[in-house]
N, C-alpha and C positions, 0 to 999 in steps of 0.2 A: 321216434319211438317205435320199438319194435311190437308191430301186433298182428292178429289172425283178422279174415273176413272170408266171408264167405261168397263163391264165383258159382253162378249156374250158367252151365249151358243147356239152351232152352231145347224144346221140342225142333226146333226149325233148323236147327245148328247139328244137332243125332244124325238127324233125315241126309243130311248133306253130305255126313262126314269129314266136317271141319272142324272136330272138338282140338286134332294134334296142332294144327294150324293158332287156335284162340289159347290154348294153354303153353303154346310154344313163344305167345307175346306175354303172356307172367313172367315166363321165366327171362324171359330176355333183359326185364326190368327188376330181375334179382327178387322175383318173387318166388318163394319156396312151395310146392306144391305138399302139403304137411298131411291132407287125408284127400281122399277121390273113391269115388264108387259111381257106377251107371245103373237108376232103378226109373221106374215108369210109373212116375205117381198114380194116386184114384183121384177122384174130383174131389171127392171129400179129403185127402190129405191137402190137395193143392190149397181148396179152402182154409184150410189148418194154418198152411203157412203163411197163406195171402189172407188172413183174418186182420188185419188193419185194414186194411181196404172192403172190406165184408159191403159199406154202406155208399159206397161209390158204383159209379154206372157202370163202369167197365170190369166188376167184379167178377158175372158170370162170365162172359167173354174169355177173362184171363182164366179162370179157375181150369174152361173148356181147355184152351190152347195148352195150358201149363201138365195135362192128365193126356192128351192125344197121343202121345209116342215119350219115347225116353229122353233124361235128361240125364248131364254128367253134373253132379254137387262138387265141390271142389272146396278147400280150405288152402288159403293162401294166405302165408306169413312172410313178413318181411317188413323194413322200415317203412311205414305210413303205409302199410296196407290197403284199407280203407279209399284214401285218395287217390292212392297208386294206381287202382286196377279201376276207379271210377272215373279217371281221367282215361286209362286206356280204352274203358268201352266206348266214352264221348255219351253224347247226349242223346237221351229216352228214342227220338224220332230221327233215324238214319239219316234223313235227308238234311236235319239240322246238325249232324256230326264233324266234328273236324273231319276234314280227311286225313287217311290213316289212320282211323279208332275203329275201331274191334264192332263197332254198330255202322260205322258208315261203310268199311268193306264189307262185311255182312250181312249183314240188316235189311230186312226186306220189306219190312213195314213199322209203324209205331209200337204193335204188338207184338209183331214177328220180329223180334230185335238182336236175336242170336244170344243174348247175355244178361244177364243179373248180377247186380251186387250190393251187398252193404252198404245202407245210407250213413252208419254209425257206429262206434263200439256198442252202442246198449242193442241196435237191430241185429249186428253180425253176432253178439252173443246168445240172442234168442235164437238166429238162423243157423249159426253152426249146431248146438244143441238140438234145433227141429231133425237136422239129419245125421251126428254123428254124437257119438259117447268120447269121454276123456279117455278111452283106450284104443280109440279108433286114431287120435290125434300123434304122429309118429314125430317128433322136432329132431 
C-alpha cells in the first residue's frame, strides 16, 4: 500500500551534516521524498509534537534535545512507508540496531538517535499535519 510518513532528522544528525547521507538511504528504498523543510523548533513546539509522551520521564529531556539546534522534517511516500523507513532507522538504542540502520551508523546515544519516525498511519497523520499543509505536500 502506498502511503506518506513522516522522517526527522534530529538535532544531532543538523550538527554533523549528515542529513544527504540519512535521506540518501529513503531514496535508495524507493522512498519518495514528497515535502522537506529545515526549521529549529522552540521547546514548546517540540512539546506540541512530543505531547503523547508529555507524562513520561524522558519528556523534558527530549522536548530539550528535540529545540537545541535544527532539524530536517521530511515526508516520505512510498509502498509501506511507515515500516520501510522504521526498519531502516533499526531500533530506538543504537547500540541495539542492526547493523546498517540509519541509528546504528548514526546514533550516538538512545536519545541522540539521528532519526524519527511514524509508529503508524493515525501518528504519521497527525505528525505530517504538525509540520506541513496539503499544499506543502508535492506527489
Amino acid at each position: 500500500m502506498i502511503q506518506a510518513t513522516l522522517a526527522i532528522i534530529k538535532p544531532d544528525a543538523t550538527k554533523r551534516n549528515i542529513v544527504g547521507q540519512i535521506l540518501r538511504r529513503a531514496e535508495d528504498q524507493d522512498l519518495a521524498v514528497v515535502a522537506i523543510k529545515r526549521l529549529h523548533l522552540t521547546k514548546k513546539q517540540a512539546a506540541g509534537f512530543y505531547s503523547v509522551h508529555r507524562n513520561k520521564s524522558f519528556f523534558d529531556d527530549l522536548t530539550d534535545f528535540m529545540s537545541e539546534g535544527p532539524i530536517v522534517v521530511v515526508v516520505l511516500r512510498g509502498e509501506g512507508s511507515i515500516r520501510k523507513w522504521r526498519d531502516l532507522m533499526g531500533a530506538t538504542d543504537p547500540v541495539k540496531a542492526s547493523p546498517g540502520t540509519i541509528r546504528a551508523l548514526f546514533g550516538e546515544s538512545i536519545e541522540r538517535n539521528s532519526t524519527h519516525g511514524s509508529d503508524s498511519p493515525e501518528s504519521a497523520c497527525f505528525e505530517i499535519g504538525y509540520f506541513f499543509s496539503g499544499l506543502d505536500l508535492v506527489k
